[in-house]
C-alpha positions as CSV (number, residue, x, y, z in Angstrom):
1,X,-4.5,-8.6,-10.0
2,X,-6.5,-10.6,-7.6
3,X,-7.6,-9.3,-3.9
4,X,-4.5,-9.6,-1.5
5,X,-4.7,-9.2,2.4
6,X,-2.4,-6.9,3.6
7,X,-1.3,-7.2,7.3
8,X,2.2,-5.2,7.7
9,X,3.6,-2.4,6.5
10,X,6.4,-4.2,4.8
11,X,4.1,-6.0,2.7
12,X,2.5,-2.6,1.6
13,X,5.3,-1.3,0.2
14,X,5.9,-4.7,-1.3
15,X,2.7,-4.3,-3.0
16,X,3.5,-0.9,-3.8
17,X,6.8,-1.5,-5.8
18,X,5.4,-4.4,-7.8
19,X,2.1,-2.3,-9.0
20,X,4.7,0.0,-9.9
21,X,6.6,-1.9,-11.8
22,X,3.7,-3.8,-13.3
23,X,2.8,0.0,-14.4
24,X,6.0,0.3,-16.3
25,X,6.6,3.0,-13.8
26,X,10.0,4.2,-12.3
27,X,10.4,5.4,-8.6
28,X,10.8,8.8,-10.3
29,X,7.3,9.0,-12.4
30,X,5.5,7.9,-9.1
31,X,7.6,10.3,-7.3
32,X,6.8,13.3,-9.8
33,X,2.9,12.3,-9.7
34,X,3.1,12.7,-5.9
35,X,5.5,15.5,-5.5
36,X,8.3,14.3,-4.0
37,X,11.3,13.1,-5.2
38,X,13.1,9.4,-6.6
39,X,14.9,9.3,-3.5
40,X,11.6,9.6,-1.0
41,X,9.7,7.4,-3.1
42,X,12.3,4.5,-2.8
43,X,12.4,5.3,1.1
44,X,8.2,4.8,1.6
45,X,8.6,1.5,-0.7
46,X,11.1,0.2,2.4
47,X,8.5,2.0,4.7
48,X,5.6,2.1,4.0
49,X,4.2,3.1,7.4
50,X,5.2,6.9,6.8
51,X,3.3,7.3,3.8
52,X,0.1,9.5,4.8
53,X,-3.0,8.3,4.1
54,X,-3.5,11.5,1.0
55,X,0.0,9.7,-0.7
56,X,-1.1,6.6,-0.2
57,X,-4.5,6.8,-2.3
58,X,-2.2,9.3,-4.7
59,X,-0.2,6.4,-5.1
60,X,-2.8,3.5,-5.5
61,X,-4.6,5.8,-8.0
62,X,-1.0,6.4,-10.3
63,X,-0.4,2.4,-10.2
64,X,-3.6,1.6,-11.3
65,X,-4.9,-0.2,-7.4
66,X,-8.0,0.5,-5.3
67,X,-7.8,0.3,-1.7
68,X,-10.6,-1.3,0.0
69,X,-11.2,-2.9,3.2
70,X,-13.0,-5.5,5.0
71,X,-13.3,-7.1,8.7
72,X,-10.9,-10.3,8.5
73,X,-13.0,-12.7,9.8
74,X,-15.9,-11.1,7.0
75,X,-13.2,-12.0,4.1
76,X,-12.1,-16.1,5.5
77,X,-9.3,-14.7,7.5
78,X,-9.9,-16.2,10.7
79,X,-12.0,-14.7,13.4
80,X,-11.6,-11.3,14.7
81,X,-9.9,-10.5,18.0
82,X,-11.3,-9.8,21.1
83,X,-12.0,-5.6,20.9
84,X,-11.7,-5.9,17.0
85,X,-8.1,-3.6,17.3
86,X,-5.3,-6.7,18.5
87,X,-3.0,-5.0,16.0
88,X,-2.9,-1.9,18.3
């Protein structure tokens, strides 16, 4: 898989799913790797933004992803806003 920006929440769990899926995983083997159950893990793939940070590696590492980061206007994304933190 190539390097994909990631801007919102929603397309995290996106991302999420389909790295699953790619894994040949179901929402219960994630779930069971993390400790919580089918049902949770579905929920965090529609929102993503209540996934902690410790699931969140958990989960990149089960699905075979790294998580990396870089300033957007370092990786061609257009230049940085004013105070670096316009998403606040």
């Amino acid at each position: 898989m190539s390097t994909q920006a990631l801007l919102t929440a929603a397309q995290l769990g996106q991302l999420l799913r389909s790295a699953r899926k790619r894994a040949g995983l179901t929402q219960a083997d994630v779930g069971a790797r993390l400790g919580l159950s089918q049902n949770r893990v579905s929920h965090l793939e529609s929102h993503a933004d209540e996934l902690s940070v410790k699931q969140l590696l958990t989960w990149c590492a089960v699905v075979g992803l790294e998580l990396q980061w870089a300033d957007r206007d370092a990786a061609g994304r257009g230049p940085r806003a004013a105070g670096g933190a316009a998403d606040w």
